[in-house]
C-alpha positions in Angstrom: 161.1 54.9 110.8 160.2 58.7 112.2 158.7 61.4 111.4 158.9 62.5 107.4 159.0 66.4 108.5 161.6 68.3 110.8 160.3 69.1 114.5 159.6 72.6 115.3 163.1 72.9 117.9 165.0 72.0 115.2 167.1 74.7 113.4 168.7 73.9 110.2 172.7 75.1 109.8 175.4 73.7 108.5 177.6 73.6 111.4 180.4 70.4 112.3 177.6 70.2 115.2 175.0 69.4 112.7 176.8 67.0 110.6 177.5 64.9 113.2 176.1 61.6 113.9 172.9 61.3 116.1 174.4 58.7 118.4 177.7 60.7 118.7 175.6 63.7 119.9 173.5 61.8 122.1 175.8 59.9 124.2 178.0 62.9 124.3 175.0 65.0 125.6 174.2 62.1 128.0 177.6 61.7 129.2 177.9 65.5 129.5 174.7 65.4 131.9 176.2 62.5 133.9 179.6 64.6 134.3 177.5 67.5 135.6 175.2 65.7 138.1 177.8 64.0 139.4 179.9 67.2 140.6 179.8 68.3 143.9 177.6 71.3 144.1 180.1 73.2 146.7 182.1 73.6 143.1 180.4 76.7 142.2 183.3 77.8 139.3 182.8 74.3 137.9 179.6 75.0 136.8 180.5 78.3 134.9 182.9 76.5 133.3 180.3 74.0 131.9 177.9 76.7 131.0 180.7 78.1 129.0 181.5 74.8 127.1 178.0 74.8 126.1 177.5 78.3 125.0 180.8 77.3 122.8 178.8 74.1 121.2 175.4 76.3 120.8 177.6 79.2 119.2 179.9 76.2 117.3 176.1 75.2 116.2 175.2 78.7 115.4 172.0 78.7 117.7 171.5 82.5 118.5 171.5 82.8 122.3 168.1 84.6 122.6 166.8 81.5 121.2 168.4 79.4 123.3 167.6 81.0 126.1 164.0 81.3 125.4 163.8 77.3 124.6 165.3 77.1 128.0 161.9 78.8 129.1 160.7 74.9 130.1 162.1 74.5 133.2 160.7 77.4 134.7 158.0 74.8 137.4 161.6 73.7 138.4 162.8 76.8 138.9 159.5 77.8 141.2 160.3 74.3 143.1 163.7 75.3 143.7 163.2 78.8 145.0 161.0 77.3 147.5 163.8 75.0 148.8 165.6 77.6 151.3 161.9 78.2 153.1 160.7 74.7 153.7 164.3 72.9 154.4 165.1 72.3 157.8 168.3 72.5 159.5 170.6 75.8 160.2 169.8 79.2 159.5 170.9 82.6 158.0 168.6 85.7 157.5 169.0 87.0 154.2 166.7 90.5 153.5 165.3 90.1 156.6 164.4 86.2 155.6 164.9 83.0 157.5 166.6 80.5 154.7 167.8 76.7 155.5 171.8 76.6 154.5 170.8 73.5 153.4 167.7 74.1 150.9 170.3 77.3 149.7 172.7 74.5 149.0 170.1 72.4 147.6 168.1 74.9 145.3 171.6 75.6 144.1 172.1 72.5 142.7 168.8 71.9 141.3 169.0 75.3 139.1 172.7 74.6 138.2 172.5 71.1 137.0 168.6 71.4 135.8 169.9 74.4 134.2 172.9 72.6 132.4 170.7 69.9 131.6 168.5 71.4 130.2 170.6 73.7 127.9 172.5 70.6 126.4 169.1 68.9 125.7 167.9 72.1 124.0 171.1 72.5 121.7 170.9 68.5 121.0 167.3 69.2 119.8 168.0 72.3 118.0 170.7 70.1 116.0 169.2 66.9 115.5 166.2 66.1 113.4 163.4 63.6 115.1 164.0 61.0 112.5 168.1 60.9 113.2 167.5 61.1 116.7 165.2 57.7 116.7 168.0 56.5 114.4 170.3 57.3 117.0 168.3 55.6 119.8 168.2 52.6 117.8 172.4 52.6 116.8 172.7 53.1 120.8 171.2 50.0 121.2 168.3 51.4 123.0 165.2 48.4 123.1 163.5 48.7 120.0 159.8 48.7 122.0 161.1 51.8 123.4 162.1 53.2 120.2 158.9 52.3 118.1 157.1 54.2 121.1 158.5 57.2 120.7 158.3 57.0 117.0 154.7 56.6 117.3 154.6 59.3 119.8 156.7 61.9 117.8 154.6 60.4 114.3 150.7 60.8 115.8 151.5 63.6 118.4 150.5 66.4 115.6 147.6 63.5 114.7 146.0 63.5 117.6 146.8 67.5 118.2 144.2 68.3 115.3 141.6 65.7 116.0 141.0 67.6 119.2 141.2 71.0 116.8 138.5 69.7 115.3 136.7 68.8 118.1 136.9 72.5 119.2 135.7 74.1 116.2 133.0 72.0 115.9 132.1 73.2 119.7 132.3 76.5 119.0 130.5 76.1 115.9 127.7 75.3 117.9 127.9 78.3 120.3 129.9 76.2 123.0 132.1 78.4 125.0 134.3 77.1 128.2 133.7 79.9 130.7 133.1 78.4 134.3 133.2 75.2 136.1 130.0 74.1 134.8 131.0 73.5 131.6 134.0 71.1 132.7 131.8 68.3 132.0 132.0 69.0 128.8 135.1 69.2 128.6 135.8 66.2 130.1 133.3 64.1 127.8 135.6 66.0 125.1 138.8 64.4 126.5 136.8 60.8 126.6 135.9 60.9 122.9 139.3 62.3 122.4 140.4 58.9 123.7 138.2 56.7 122.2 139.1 58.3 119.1 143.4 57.9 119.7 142.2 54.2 120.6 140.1 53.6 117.2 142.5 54.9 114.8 145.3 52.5 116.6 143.7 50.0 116.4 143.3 50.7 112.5 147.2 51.3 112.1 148.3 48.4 113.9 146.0 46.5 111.6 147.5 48.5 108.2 151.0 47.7 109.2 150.0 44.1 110.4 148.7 44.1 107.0 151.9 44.7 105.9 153.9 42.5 107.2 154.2 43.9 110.5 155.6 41.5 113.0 157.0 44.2 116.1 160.0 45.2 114.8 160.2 48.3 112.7 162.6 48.2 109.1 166.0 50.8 109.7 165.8 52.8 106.3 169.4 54.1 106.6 172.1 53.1 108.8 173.9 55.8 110.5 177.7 55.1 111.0 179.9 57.3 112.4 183.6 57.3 112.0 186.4 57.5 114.8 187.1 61.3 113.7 183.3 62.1 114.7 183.1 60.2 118.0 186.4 61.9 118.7 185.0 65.2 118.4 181.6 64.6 120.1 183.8 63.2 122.8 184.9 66.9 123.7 182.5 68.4 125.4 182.1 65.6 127.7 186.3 65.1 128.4 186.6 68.5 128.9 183.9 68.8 131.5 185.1 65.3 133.2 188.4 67.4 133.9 186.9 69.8 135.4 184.8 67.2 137.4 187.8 65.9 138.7 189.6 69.3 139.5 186.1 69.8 141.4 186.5 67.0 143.8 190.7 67.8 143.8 190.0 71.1 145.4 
């Protein structure tokens, strides 16, 4: 099951991040996330402290930090959401630069960049370790329902698939002196996006029938079974115990 070919976020090292299972990452990632949403955002150190744990896995991984910054580059329509939090909040109000902000949408945009940020950062350094294949290997060992899995294997498997059908499409428009300049030509575009789909629809239909073919009957075979021993959950478990201390110190102080 997966993809036969590393994804493009991955970056291969041998690090003890790596050669970890891909459940142990992902529930540690996931519990990591849950430990950071759920700190009160008046905890400002807290969240330095977290973005310090997980500079020390990426730099344990041996992710250079411009990369990982630059991957980080996704959240940015967050970011834009978030700075427009202390104009539209209501409530009490400070000027700050000769601007009226809420306190409250300061608060709140606050917490969406720290936690969003955090998030984020964690997923990025899960990717950059993790391979598409173990990861849907992962999903499965978690127990995750196995309709869900096959539909992000199928995903992940015909994304590229279905990237260079529409390629094609576009060379064979601009083959034929087709160029998207103005609004008048978004009817082309959108017939584009219909064949596109009719397409996608036509050659699943023709896969489902090869792997019904096959013996098919909706459950997809497990090629290798990941196990991971009480060493490795032990140190996956890290970076989430040491950020549920500081969690609790958080709502201590």
């Amino acid at each position: 099951m997966g993809a036969g070919h590393a994804h493009r976020l991955y970056r291969h090292a041998d690090s003890p991040v790596h050669t970890l299972p891909p459940h142990c990452k992902i529930a540690a990632v996931f519990a990591f996330v849950l430990v950071v949403v759920s700190t009160p955002r008046e905890a400002v150190w807290a969240f330095g402290l977290y973005a310090l744990l997980v500079a020390a896995v990426a730099a344990t991984a041996r992710i250079p930090a411009g990369l990982l910054l630059r991957r980080m580059l996704i959240e940015v329509p967050f970011v834009l959401f978030a700075v427009l939090m202390p104009f539209v909040a209501e409530g009490e109000r400070i000027e700050v630069l000769g601007m009226s902000l809420s306190v409250s949408g300061l608060w709140g945009a606050w917490n969406v960049l720290a936690k969003g940020t955090l998030g984020v950062a964690a997923s990025v350094v899960l990717a950059s370790t993790t391979e598409l294949r173990e990861l849907l290997l992962g999903l499965q060992r978690l127990k995750l329902p196995p309709l869900l899995v096959q539909i992000a294997s199928f995903m992940i498997r015909y994304g590229d698939v279905i990237t260079d059908e529409l390629r094609r499409m576009s060379v064979a428009r601009r083959s034929r002196g087709f160029e998207a300049r103005g609004i008048r030509h978004w009817g082309v575009l959108a017939k584009t996006a219909g064949a596109l789909f009719i397409r996608s629809y036509e050659r699943g239909e023709r896969v489902h029938l090869a792997m019904v073919s096959r013996g098919y009957t909706g459950s997809m075979p497990v090629i290798d079974d990941v196990t991971a021993a009480p060493a490795q959950w032990a140190r996956a478990a890290v970076l989430p115990a040491a950020a549920l201390a500081v969690c609790v110190i958080g709502w201590t102080l």
